[in-house]
Steps between C-alpha positions, in 0.01 A plus 500: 500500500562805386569818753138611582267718755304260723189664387561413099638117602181433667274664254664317230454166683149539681163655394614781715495841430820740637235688732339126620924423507487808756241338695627133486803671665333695803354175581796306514384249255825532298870404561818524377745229542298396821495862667169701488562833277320819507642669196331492149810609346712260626777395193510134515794312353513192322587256808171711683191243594194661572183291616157646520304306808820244493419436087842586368423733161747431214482744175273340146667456243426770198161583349392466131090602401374561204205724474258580193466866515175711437481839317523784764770318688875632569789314500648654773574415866278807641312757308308793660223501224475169374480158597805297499605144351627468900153607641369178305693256646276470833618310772876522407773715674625703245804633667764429239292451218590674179332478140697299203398614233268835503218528265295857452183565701249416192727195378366165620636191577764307699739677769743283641586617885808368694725604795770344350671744357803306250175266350290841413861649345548159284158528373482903375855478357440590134595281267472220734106364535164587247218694622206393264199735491202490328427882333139619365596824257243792387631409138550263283840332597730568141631182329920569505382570904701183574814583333477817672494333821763266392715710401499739773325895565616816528218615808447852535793697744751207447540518163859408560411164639331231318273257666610146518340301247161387556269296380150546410171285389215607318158346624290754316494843361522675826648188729840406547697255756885708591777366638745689622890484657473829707313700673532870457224768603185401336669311218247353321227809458824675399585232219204532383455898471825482329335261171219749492250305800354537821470220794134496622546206740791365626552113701811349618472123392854343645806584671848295420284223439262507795178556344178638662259317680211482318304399832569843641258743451623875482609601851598158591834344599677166598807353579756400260576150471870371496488466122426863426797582738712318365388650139557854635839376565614352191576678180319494222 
């Protein structure tokens, strides 16, 4: 373990908050290496055992979700105006939490969430994993659109930088499938604005692989399982 405050430690290992840590404290019901403690900042180190009622408390091990986010919805940790992909995730301390992989507040779709912060890294490195989305345009989607795409875009304000290639799939006049190798701000609308379009609705399909539960209706979220983890972790 880690150097960390008594209060965090037992947060991150009970269904305490820090202010019920506070309390669990003043009533003696916690211990440090055998000795009652009274301070919630206490910085424990590694050989540190803390029981809680004589239950010794031992860290988990990191956290993976997936969630299928609604229109409407950040993807943020906190927000002061909007609801958060966090806020969603009911019943789980999110102390540590970060987003990997950020859509925009009207784009749909899956949001993978982690505290484990060298998995979320391996999975936004460009060039490394696909993002596929599925794109509904105002107009009619041009025929050379996938060689465009392939070949790379010159997006307005970094005209000096290419996008990666990407690939895209027609499904009808104004419906496409994207993949793409990176993730710059608001990529896709901004692909398509620079052939001439406009992105009415926007969903996030997959993620290095991990593709979205179809089970989960907007808003929803679930564990991964040990075979999207390890896909997050293995390069494309």
């Amino acid at each position: 373990m880690r150097t960390m405050r008594l209060d965090k430690f037992v947060s991150h290992t009970t269904p305490h908050s820090r202010s019920e840590v506070r309390l669990l404290l003043r009533a003696g019901r916690l211990r440090v290496n055998g000795q009652p403690v009274k301070d919630a900042g206490l910085a424990l180190g590694h050989e540190d055992a803390v029981t809680l009622d004589g239950t010794l408390l031992t860290l988990r091990g990191p956290r993976y979700f997936m969630l299928n986010k609604p229109a409407g919805v950040v993807s943020a940790t906190e927000d002061g105006e909007h609801r958060t992909v966090l806020d969603l995730l009911r019943d789980e301390d999110p102390d540590g939490l970060h987003i990997a992989g950020r859509l925009d507040i009207d784009t749909t779709g899956l949001v993978l969430i982690t505290d484990d912060g060298q998995w979320s890294h391996r999975v936004k490195a460009p060039g490394r994993h696909e993002k596929r989305y599925r794109v509904q345009t105002a107009r009619p989607i041009p025929d050379d659109a996938e060689a465009q795409f392939a070949n790379g875009l010159r997006l307005r304000g970094e005209e000096d930088q290419p996008t990666l290639p990407a690939r895209l799939q027609k499904l009808g006049p104004c419906e496409a499938l994207v993949w793409l190798q990176e993730g710059r701000y608001h990529q896709v609308k901004r692909m398509f604005a620079a052939i001439g379009n406009h992105v009415e609705c926007l969903h996030r399909e997959a993620v290095a692989g991990i593709e979205l539960d179809l089970a989960l209706s907007p808003g929803e979220w679930r564990p991964l399982t040990p075979l999207e983890v390890a896909l997050g972790q293995t390069k494309a």
